[in-house]
C-alpha positions as a Markdown table, in Angstrom:
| # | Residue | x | y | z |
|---|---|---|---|---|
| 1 | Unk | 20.1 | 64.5 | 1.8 |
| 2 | Unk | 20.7 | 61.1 | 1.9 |
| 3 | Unk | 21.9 | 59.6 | 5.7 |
| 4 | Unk | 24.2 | 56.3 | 5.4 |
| 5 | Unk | 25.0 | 54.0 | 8.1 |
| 6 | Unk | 23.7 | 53.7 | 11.7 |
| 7 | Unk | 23.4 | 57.6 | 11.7 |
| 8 | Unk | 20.0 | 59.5 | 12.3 |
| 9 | Unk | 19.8 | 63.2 | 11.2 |
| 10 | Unk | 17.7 | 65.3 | 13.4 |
| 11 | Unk | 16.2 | 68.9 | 13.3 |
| 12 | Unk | 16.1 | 70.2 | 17.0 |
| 13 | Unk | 13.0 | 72.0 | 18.0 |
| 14 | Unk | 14.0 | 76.0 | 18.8 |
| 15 | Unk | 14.5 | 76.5 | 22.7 |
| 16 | Unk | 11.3 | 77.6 | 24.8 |
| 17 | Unk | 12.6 | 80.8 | 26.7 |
| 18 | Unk | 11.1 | 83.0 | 29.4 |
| 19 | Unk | 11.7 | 86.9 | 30.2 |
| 20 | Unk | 12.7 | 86.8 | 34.1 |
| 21 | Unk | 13.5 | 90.3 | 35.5 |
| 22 | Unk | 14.5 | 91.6 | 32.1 |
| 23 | Unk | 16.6 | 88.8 | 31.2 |
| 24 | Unk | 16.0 | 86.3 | 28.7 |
| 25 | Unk | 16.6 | 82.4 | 30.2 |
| 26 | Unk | 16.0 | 78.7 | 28.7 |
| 27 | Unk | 12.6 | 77.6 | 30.1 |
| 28 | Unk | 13.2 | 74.0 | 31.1 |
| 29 | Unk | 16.7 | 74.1 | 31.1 |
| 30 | Unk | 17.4 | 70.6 | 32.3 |
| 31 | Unk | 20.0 | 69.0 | 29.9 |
| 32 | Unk | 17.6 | 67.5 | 26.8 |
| 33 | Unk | 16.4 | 68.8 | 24.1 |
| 34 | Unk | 13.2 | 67.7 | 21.6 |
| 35 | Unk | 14.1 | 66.9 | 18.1 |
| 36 | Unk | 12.4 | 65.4 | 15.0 |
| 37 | Unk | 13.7 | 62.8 | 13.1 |
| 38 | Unk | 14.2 | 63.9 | 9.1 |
| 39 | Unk | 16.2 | 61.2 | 7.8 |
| 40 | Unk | 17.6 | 57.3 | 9.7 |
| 41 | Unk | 20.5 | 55.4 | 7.6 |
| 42 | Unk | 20.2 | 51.9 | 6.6 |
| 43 | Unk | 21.5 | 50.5 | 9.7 |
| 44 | Unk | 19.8 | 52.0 | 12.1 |
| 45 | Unk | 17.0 | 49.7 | 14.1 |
| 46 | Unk | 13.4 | 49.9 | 12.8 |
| 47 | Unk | 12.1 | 51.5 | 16.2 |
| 48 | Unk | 13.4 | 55.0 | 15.1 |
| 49 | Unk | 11.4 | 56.0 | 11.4 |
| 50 | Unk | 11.2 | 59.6 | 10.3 |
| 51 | Unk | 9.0 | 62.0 | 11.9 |
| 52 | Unk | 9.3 | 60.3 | 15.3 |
| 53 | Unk | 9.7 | 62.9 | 17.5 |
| 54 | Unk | 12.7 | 62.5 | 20.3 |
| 55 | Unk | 14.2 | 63.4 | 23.2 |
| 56 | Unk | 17.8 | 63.8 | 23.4 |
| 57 | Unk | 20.9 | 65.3 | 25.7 |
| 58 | Unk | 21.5 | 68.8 | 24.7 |
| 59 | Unk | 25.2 | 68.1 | 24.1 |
| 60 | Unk | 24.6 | 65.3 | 21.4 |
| 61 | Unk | 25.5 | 64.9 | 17.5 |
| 62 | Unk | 27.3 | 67.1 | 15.5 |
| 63 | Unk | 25.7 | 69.7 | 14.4 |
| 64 | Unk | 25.6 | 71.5 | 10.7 |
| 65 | Unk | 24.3 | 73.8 | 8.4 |
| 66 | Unk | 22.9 | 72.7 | 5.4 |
| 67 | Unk | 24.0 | 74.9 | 2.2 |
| 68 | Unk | 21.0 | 74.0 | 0.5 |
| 69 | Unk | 18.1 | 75.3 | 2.7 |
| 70 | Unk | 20.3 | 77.2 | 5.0 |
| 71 | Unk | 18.6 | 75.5 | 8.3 |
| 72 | Unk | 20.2 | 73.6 | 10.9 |
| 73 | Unk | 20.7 | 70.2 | 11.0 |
| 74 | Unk | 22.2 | 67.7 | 13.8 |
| 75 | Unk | 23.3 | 63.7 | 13.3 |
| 76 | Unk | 23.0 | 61.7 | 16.2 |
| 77 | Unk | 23.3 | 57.8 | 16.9 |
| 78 | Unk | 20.9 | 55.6 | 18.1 |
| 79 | Unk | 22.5 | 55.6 | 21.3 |
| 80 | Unk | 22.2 | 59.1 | 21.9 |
| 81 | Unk | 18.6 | 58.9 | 22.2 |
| 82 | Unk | 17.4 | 58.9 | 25.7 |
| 83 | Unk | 13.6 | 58.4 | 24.3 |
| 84 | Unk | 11.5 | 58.1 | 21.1 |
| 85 | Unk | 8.0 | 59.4 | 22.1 |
């Protein structure tokens, strides 16, 4: 896949969850998720590079499947980033 412009394709690390009284609930539920960069358009600054690993609000990008390998995918902008670790 080839990303264009000031977009940044991610791959969002699965959720941690915990069994509490028989239920299953997001561990660490605060809002942000971790995500790995895969791929950063031409426009986007030079402080984000593939394989950074991210932090990011859990509502953020679009996310899609890809056809191809059948995982899934999300595109973010820079913006969206609360921090590059």
């Amino acid at each position: 896949m080839k990303v264009l412009g000031k977009k940044i394709l991610i791959k969002v690390d699965p959720v941690k969850t915990e069994k509490v009284a028989g239920l299953t609930i997001p561990k660490g539920n605060d809002g942000t998720e971790m995500a790995e960069v895969i791929g950063v358009g031409s426009e986007v600054s030079e402080e984000v590079k593939v394989g950074d690993k991210l932090i990011i609000h859990k509502h953020a990008g679009s996310e899609f499947t890809n056809p191809e390998d059948n995982l899934k995918y999300r595109s973010i902008v820079e913006a969206e980033i609360i921090v590059v670790l």
